[in-house]
N, C-alpha and C positions, 0 to 999 in steps of 0.2 A: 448756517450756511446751506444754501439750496443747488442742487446741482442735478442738472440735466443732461444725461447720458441717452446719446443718438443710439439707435438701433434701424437694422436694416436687413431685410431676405440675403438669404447667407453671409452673415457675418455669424464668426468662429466663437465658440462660449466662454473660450478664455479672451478675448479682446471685451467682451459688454462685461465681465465678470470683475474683469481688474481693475477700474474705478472704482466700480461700488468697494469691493473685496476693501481697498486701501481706503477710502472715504470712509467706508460705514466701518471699518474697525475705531475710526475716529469717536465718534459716537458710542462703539462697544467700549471702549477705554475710558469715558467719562470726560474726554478731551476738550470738547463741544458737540454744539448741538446741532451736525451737519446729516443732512436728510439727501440719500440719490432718489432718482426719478428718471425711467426711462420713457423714451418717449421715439414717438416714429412719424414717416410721413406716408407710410403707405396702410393705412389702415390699425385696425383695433390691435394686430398681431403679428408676427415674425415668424421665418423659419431660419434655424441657423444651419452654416453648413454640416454641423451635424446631422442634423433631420429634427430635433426639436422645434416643435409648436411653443413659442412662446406669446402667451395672449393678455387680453387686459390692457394694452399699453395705451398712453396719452399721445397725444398728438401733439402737434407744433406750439399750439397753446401752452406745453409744461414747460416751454422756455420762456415765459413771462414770468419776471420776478424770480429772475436765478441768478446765483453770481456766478455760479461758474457754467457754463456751456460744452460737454464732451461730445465730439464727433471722437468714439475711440478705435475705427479703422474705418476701411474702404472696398469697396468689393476688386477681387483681385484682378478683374481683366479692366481695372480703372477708368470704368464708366464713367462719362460725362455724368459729376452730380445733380439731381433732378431739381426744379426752379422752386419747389417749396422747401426743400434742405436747404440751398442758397440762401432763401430768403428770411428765412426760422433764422438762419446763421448771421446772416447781417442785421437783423431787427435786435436781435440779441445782444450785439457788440454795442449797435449804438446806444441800446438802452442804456448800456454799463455794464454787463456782463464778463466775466472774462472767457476766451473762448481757446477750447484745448484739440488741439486736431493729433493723438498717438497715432503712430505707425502709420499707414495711408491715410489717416484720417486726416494728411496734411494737405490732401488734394482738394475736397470739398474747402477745406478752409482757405486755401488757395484760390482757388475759381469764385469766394463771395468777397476776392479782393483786401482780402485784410493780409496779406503779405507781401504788399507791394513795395518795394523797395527796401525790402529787407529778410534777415537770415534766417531759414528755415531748414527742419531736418527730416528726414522719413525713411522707412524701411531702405537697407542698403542698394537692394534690389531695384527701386522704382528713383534713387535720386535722380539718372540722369532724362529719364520721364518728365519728371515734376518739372526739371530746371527745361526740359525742352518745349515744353505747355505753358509754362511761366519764367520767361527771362526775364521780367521783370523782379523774381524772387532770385536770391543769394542762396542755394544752394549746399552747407556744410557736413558732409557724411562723417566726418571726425568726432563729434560730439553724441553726446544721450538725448539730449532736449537742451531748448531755444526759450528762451523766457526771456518776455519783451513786455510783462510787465502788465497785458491787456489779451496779447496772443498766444502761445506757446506751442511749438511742435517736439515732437519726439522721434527717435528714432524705432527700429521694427520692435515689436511683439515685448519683449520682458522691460525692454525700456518705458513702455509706459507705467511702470511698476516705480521706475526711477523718477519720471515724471512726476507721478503722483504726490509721491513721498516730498517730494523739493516744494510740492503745492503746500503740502503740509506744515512741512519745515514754515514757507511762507508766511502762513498766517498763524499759523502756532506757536514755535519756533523750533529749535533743534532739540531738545529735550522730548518734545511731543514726539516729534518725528522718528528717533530716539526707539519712543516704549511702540510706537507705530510698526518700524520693520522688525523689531526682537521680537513683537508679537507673531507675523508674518513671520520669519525666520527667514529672511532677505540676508542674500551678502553683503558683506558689510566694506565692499568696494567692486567699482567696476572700472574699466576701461575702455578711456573715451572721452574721454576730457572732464569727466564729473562723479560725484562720488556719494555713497550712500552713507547713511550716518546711523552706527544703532549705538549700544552701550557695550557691545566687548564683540571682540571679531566673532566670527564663526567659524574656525577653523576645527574640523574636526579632531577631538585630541585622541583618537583611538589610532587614527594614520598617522599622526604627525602630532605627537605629545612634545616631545622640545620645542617646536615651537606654538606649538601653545601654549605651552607654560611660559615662553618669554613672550608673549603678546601680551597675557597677563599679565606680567612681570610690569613690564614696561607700562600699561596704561597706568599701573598701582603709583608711579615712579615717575610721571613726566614733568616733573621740574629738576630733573635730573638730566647729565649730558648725553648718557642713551647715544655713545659712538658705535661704530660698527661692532668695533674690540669689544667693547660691554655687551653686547647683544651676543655675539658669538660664541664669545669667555661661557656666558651666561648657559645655554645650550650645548656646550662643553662641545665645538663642532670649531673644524679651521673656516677663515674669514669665507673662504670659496666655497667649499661645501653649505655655509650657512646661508650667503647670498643665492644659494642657486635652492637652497630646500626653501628656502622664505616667501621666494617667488613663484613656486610652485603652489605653496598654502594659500597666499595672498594675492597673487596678481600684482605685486609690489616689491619695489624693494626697498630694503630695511631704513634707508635714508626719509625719503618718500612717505612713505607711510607713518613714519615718527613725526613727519611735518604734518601732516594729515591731521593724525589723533591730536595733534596740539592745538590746529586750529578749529577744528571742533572743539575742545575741551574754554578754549580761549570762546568762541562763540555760544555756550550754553553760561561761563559765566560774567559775559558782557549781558546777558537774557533774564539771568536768574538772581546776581547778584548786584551791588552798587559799589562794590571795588574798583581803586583809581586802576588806570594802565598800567600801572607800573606795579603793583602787586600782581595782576592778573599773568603779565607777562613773566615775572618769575616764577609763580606758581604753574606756566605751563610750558616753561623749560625754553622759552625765548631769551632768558639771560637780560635782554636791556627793552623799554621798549618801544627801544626803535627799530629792531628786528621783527619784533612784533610787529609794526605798523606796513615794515616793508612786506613781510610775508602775507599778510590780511589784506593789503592793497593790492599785492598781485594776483591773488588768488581771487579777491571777493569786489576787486574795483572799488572798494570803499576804507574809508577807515573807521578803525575801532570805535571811536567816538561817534562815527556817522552811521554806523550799525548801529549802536545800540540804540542810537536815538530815532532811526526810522524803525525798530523791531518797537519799540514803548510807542512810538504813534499808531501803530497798526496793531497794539495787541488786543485781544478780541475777550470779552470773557468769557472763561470756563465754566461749563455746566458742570455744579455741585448737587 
């Protein structure tokens, strides 16, 4: 996988940093064998608003023969993007590239016309900007990232970390993605309409050891009913006190989050294993499944069967 990450005079080190950071852990993991590449249109070099010199860079050119395409911000007083960005940007897409516009980086991707008549997200700050420069773009500040499949935006600054990870998950699958944020030490949910996937929450257990000992508990346990009562019993805490200490840990609550861990767990082994539906959904505490299908269909637009079979079309091979 080849991936071209925009750079430009004053953009922030944490905005060029977090593709690579998430991509090339891919690579540090033994995942695949996905290579970033920055590239600019203003000469050999950058300054970020730091004050870093960073030099060496390629040019429009390193967006030939990419699949993936990052413009990963925008510069903050939301310059009219310059005609050979535009143009890198659209030569790109039509090749077949996929093209990623984080946080402002939704504007240049916007103005080279690949979000016309449909949904896009960007920092909270500049959506009603974007939607006023392009009304022909749908506009949704509720959400982390828009994946459309060819285009994708994100919403501000850590969100493209979410972004990333969901690219990952993409062509990887959740497993990958998985050992990807636990490496990173990403939370392991956000809010906003989308959600991050690693292998045990991250809740620190030195402030809040009850409940992490029932997160533990609970993912040890999910073909199990995991009611409120259970979770709470569990924590040795009343229903009120648990629901309100739970949401303070997790950004969830305890219902929620049980449906969560399931369809993750439901999705790694539709990925990983050749199990019918019907075991998978009691081994992940869906009870019938047709609960399954209804929960995976509302969450994921697709069913279980239709998952697995476009994740086995699309699976890439692992560098051994």
């Amino acid at each position: 996988m080849r991936i071209a990450v925009h750079a430009f005079d004053g953009i922030t080190m944490f905005h060029l940093a977090a593709p690579q950071l998430v991509f090339g852990e891919v690579a540090k993991l033994g995942l695949g064998d996905w290579t970033t590449h920055v590239w600019t249109t203003s000469g050999p070099s950058i300054v970020t608003s730091e004050g870093y010199t960073i030099a060496g860079l390629g040019g429009p050119s390193t967006t030939e023969g990419a699949d993936i395409v990052v413009v990963p911000s925008w510069r903050d007083d939301l310059a009219t993007p310059d005609a050979g960005l535009v143009r890198a940007v659209q030569d790109a897409h039509a090749s077949g590239s996929m093209v990623i516009g984080l946080c402002l980086g939704a504007f240049p991707v916007a103005a080279a016309g690949l979000l016309r008549h449909r949904t896009a997200v960007t920092h909270w700050s500049a959506t009603g900007e974007l939607a006023a420069r392009h009304p022909e773009v749908t506009v949704d500040s509720s959400v982390l990232y828009v994946d459309h499949g060819d285009v994708l935006t994100s919403a501000g600054t850590a969100s493209g970390i979410d972004a990333c990870l969901h690219v990952v998950r993409k062509h990887l699958g959740v497993t990958a993605a998985n050992r990807v944020a636990r490496s990173l030490v990403v939370a392991p949910h956000r809010e906003g309409g989308q959600a991050q996937y690693i292998e045990r929450p991250l809740v620190d257990a030195r402030s809040d050891a009850p409940i992490a000992e029932v997160l533990t508990w609970a993912l040890e346990h999910l073909d199990r009913p995991l009611t409120l009562e259970d979770l709470a019993a569990r924590a040795t805490m009343s229903r009120r006190n648990f629901v309100r200490r739970f949401r303070e840990a997790t950004g969830s609550t305890p219902a929620r989050w049980v449906t969560d861990q399931r369809l993750d767990e439901a999705r790694r082994l539709l990925e990983t294993s050749d199990w019918p539906v019907d075991r998978i959904a009691q081994e992940c505490g869906f009870g019938s499944p047709v609960t399954l299908r209804q929960n995976f269909a509302a969450r994921f637009a697709t069913s279980p069967a239709g998952y697995r079979r476009a994740f086995q079309e699309r699976r890439p091979q692992a560098v051994v």
